[in-house]
C-alpha positions in Angstrom: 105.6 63.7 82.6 104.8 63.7 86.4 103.2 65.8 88.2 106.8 67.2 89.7 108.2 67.5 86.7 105.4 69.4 85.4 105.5 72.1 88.1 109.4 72.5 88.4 109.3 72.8 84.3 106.7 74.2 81.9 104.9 75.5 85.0 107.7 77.1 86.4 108.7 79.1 83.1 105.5 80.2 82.0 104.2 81.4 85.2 107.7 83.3 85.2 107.0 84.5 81.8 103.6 85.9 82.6 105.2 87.5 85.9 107.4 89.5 83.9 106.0 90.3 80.9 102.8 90.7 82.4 104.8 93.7 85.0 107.1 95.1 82.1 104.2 95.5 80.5 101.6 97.4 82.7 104.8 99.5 83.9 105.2 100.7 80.0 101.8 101.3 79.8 101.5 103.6 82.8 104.9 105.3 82.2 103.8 105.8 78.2 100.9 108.0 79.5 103.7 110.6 80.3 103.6 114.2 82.6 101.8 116.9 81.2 103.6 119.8 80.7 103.5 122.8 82.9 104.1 125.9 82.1 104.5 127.8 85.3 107.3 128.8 87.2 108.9 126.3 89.1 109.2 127.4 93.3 111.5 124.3 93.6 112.9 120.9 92.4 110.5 118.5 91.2 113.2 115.8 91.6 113.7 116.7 95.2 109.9 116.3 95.7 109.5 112.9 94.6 112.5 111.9 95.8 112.0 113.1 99.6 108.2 112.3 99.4 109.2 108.1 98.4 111.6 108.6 101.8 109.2 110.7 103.8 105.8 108.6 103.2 107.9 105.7 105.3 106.8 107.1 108.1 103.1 108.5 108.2 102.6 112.2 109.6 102.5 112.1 113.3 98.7 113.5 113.1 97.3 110.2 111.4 99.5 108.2 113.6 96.7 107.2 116.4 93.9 106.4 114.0 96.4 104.3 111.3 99.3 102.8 113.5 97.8 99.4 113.8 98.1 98.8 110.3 100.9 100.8 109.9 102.8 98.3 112.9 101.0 95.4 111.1 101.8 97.0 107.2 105.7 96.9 108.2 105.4 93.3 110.1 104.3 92.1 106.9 106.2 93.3 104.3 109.4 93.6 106.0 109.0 90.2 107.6 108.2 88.6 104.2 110.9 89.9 102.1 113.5 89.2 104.4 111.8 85.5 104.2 111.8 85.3 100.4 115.5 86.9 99.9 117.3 85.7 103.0 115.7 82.2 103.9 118.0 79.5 103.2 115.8 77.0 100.8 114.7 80.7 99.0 118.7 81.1 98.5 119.1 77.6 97.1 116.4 78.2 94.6 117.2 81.5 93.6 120.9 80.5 93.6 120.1 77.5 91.0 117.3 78.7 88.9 118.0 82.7 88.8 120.7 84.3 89.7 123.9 81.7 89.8 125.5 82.9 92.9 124.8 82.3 96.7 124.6 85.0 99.8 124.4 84.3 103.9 121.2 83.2 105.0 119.0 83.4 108.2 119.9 80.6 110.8 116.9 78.6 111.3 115.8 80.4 114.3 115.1 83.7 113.0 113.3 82.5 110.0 110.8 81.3 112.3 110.6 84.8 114.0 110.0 85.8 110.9 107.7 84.1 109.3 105.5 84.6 112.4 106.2 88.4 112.1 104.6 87.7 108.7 101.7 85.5 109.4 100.9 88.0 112.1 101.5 91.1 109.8 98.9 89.2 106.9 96.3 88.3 109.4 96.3 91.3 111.1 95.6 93.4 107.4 92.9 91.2 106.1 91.0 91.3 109.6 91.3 95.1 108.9 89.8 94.7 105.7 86.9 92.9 106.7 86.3 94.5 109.8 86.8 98.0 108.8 83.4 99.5 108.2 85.7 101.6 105.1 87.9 99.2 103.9 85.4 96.5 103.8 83.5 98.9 101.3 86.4 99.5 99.2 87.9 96.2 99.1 87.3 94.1 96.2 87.0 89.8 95.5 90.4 90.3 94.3 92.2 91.9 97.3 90.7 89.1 98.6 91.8 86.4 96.8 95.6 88.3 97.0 96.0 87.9 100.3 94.4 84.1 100.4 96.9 83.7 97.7 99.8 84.9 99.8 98.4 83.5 102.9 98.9 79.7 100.9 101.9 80.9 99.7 103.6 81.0 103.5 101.6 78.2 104.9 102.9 75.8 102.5 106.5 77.3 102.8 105.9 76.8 106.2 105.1 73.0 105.6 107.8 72.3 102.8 110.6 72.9 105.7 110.1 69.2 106.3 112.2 68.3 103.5 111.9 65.1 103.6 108.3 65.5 102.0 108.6 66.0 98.5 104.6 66.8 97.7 105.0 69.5 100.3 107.7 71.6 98.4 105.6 70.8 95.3 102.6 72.2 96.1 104.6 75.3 97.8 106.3 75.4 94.2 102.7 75.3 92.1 101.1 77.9 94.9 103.9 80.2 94.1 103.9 80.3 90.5 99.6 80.7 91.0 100.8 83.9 92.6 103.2 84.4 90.1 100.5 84.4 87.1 98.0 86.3 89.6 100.5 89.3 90.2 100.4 91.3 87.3 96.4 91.7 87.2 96.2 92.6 90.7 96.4 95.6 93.4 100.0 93.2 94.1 101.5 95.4 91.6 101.9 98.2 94.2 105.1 96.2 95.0 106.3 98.1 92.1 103.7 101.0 91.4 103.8 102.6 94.8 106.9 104.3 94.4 106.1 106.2 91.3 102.5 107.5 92.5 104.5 108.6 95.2 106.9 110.4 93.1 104.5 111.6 90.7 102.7 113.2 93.5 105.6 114.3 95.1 107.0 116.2 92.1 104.1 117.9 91.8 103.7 119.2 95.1 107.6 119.9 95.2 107.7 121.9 92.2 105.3 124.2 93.6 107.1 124.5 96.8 103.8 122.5 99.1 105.6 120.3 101.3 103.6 117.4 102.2 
C-alpha cells in the first residue's frame, strides 16, 4: 500500500471515525449531565431566552465594542471566511460530493475563493497574535489552543498549495493534515464549533426565565 493510498483509505476512515464518535460522544456526555430543576416561578420563557441570547450574542453589546472589536472584525473574518471555503470551494464540493454526501451544489468562481481564503489567513493570524500578545489571553491560553490554530493554520496553507493540481503530493499532504485535525478536534477547545451554542442557550434560559435580559 502507498503512501496515497494509505491516506485516501484507512487514514481517511478512521480519522473520520474518531471525528465523530469522538464529538457524539463528548456532546452526550455534557447533555447527560442534565438542568437542574427549579422550583420558582417562571417571569418568562426559558426557550425564548436561549433562543434570542444564540441570535443576540452575534453581535457583542455596543459597551464592549471598543475594547473587543478587533477580534470581533478578525473572529468573523475567520470563521465566516473559512466555512464558506470548506462548503463552497470547488475541490471541497468534489470531495464532499464523492466521499459524503453524493450530490453536488454551485461553487465559488476562482476569484472569490482567493478573497476568501485571504479573509481567512488574515482572520487566523490576526487571533493567535492576540493570543500571544494579549497580556490576558496569553495567560489563559494553553499548548493546545496552540497547537489548534497551528493545526488549522497547516490545514489552509496546504489547501492553498494543493490548488496546483497537477501536484499530487500537495493534495496528499493537505488530505493527511486534514484528517490530523480531524483526530485532534474532539479533544480540543475546537469543539466550540458545536458547544458554543448550547452554553449560550443554557445561559440564556436561565437568565430568560427569570426575566434578566442580557
Amino acid at each position: 500500500m502507498s503512501v496515497s493510498e494509505f491516506v485516501e483509505g484507512p487514514l481517511w476512515y478512521f480519522s473520520v471515525a474518531v471525528f465523530v464518535v469522538g464529538v457524539l460522544w463528548r456532546l452526550l456526555v455534557m447533555l447527560s449531565r442534565g438542568y437542574q430543576k427549579n422550583y420558582s416561578e417562571p417571569r418568562a420563557s426559558a426557550i425564548a431566552g436561549a433562543i434570542g441570547t444564540n441570535i443576540t450574542r452575534f453581535v457583542p453589546h455596543k459597551q464592549f465594542m471598543p475594547r473587543i472589536k478587533l477580534t470581533v472584525y478578525a473572529g468573523y473574518l475567520f470563521h465566516v471566511g473559512l466555512f464558506a471555503l470548506l462548503i463552497f470551494a470547488a475541490p471541497h464540493m468534489e470531495f464532499l460530493r464523492d466521499h459524503v454526501v453524493g450530490f453536488e451544489w454551485v461553487v465559488m468562481p476562482h476569484w472569490l475563493f482567493l478573497i476568501t481564503a485571504e479573509m481567512a489567513f488574515i482572520g487566523l493570524l490576526i487571533l493567535w497574535l492576540h493570543r500571544i500578545m494579549h497580556p490576558v489571553t496569553r495567560m489563559i491560553t494553553t499548548k493546545g489552543d496552540h497547537l489548534a490554530s497551528i493545526l488549522t493554520f497547516i490545514v489552509m496553507l496546504t489547501g492553498c498549495l494543493a490548488l496546483a493540481r497537477s501536484y499530487e503530493s500537495l493534495r496528499i499532504l493537505h488530505l493527511f493534515s486534514c484528517e490530523l485535525l480531524l483526530i485532534y478536534f474532539p479533544f480540543s477547545m475546537l469543539m466550540h464549533t458545536f458547544t458554543v451554542f448550547f452554553s449560550r442557550g443554557y445561559m440564556g434560559a436561565h437568565f430568560g426565565r427569570r426575566g434578566v435580559n442580557i
